[in-house]
C-alpha positions as CSV (number, residue, x, y, z in Angstrom):
1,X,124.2,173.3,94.9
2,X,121.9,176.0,95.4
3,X,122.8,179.9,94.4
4,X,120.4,182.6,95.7
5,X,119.6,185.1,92.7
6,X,119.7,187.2,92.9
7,X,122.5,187.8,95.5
8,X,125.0,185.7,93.6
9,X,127.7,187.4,91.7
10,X,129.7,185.6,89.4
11,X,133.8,186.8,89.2
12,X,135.6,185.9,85.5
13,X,139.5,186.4,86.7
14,X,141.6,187.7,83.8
15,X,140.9,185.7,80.8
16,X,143.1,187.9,78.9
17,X,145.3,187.1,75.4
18,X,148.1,187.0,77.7
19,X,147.0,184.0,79.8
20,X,145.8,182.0,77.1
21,X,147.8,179.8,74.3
22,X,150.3,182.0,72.7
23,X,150.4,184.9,74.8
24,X,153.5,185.9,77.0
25,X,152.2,184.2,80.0
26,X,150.6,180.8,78.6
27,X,148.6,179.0,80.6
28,X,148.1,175.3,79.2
29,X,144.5,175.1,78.0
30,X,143.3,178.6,79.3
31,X,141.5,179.1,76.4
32,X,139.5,175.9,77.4
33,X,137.0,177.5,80.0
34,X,136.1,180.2,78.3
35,X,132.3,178.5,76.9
36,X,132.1,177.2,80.5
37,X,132.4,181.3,81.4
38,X,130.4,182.1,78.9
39,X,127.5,179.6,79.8
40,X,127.8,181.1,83.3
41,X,128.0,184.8,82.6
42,X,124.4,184.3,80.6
43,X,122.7,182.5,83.3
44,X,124.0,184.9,86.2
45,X,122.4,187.6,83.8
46,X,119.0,185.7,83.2
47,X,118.3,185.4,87.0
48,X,119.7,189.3,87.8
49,X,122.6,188.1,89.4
50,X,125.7,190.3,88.8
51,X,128.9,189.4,86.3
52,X,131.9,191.0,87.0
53,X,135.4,190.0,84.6
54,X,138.6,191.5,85.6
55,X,141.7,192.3,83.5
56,X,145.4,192.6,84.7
57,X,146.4,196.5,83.5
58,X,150.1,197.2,83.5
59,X,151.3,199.8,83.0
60,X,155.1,199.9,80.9
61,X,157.9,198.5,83.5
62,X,155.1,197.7,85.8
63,X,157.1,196.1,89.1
64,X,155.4,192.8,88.6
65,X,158.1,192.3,84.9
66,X,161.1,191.2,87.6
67,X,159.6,188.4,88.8
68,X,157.4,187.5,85.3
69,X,157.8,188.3,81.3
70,X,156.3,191.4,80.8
71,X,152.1,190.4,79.9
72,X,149.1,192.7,80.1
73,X,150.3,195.8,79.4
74,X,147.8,198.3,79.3
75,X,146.1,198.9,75.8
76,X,148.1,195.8,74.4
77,X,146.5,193.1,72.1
78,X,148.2,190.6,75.1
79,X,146.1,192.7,77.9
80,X,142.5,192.3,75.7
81,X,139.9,189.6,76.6
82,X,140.0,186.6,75.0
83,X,138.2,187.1,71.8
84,X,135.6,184.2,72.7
85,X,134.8,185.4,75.9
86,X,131.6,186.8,75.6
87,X,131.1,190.3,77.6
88,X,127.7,191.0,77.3
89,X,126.1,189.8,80.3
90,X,129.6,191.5,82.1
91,X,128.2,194.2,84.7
92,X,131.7,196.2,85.8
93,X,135.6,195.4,83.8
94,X,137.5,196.2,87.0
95,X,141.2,197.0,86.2
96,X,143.9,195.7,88.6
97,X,147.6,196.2,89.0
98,X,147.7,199.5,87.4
99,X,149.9,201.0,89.7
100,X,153.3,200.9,88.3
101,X,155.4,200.1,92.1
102,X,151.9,197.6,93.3
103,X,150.8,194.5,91.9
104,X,147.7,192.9,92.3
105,X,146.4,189.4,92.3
106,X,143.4,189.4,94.3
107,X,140.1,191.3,92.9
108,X,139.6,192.3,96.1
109,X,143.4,194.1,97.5
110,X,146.7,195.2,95.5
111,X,149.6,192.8,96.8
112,X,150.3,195.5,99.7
113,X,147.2,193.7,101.1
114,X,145.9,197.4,102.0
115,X,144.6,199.0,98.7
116,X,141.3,198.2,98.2
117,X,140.1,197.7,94.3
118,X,136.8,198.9,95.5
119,X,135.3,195.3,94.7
120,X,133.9,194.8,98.1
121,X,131.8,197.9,98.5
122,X,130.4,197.5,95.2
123,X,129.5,194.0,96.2
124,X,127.8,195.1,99.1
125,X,126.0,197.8,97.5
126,X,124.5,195.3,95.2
127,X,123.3,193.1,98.0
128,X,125.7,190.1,97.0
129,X,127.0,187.2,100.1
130,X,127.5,184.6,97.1
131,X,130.8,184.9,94.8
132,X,131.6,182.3,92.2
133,X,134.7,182.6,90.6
134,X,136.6,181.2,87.6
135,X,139.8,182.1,85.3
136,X,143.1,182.6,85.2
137,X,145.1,181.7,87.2
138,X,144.2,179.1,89.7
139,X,147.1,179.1,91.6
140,X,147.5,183.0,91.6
141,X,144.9,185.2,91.1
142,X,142.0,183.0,91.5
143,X,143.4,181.4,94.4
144,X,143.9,185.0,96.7
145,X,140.8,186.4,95.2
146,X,138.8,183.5,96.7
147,X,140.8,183.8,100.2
148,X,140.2,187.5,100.1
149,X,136.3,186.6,99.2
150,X,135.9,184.0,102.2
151,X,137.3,186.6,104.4
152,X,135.4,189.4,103.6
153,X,132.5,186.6,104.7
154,X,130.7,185.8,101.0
155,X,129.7,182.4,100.4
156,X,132.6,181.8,98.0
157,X,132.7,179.1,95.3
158,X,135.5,178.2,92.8
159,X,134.9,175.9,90.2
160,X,137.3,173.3,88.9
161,X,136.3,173.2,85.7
162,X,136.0,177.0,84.5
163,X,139.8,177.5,86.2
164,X,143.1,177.0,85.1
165,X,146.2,177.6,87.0
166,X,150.0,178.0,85.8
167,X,151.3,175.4,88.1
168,X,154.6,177.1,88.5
169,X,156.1,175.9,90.6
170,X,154.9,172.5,90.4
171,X,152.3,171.3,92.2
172,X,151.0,174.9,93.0
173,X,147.7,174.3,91.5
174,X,147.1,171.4,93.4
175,X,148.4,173.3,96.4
176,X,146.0,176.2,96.0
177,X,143.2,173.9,95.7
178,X,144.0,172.8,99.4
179,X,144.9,176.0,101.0
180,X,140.8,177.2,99.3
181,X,139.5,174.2,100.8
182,X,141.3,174.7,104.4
183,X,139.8,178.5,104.1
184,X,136.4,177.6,103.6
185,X,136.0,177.8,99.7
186,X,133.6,175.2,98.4
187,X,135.0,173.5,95.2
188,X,132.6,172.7,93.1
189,X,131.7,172.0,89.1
190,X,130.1,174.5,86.8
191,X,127.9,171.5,86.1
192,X,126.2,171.9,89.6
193,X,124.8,175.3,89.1
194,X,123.8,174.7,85.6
């Protein structure tokens, strides 16, 4: 697959304590992308393509903690990177779901679908049409950050390998998988851009 540096951004979606074995959240094997990221994040950086890593930001009784436990509450060990993930090559932490009544799984829009994170302008401002996304989770905050991607018309590109998804309910993962496809999100392997 070819990537054009450098107008290719690459998007790490909350690899946070929370997400990974052990924290309040636990996604199976979360932990288990993070050298994939890391591989990525330096060769975006070697060919100036940009790095962006975002991290769910709660505040206290954040809206969000009556449908989930309570994870990523703001300055909380559970809300910090995972301690292997590498943030050097990492251009811009954007914070989402910081508003205490507004969640937010998409990089892109807060759940109101409305509220812009700023994302796309700074995209733009940097020249990027070519997203590449991995994190947690595939079947939430991956999955609407690469529908919100394809419709804001970037190349978009998820890779299975350097994602993994919560799966709850069953067969989500698998299901947001499809919907990406049927949007117009290539699925691809880490393997193919490296």
């Amino acid at each position: 697959m070819i990537i054009k540096f450098p107008n290719a951004a690459l998007l790490i979606i909350d690899v946070q304590n929370d997400f990974c074995p052990g924290g309040a959240m636990e996604i199976a094997g979360g932990d288990r992308i993070v050298p994939v990221l890391n591989r990525l994040g330096f060769i975006f950086s070697e060919r100036q393509g940009r790095v962006m890593a975002t991290q769910d930001w709660h505040p206290s009784g954040h809206s969000s903690y009556t449908i989930w436990p309570e994870h990523c509450v703001q300055g909380s060990t559970g809300a910090d990177f995972h301690e292997g993930l590498d943030l050097r090559p990492v251009n811009l932490i954007l914070r989402k779901g910081f508003r205490k009544e507004l969640d937010s799984y998409s990089a892109f829009f807060e759940n109101d679908r409305r509220t812009s994170t700023g994302l796309d302008a700074y995209l733009k401002a940097h020249s990027i049409d070519t997203v590449v996304l991995g994190g947690l989770a595939t079947d939430y905050c991956v999955l609407y950050s690469a529908l919100d991607a394809v419709a804001l018309g970037y190349k978009t590109i998820v890779l299975s390998d350097a994602v993994k998804g919560l799966d709850s309910p069953p067969g989500s993962v698998e299901e947001a998988f499809r919907t990406m496809r049927e949007a117009g999100v290539i699925i691809s392997e880490s393997g193919d851009l490296l």
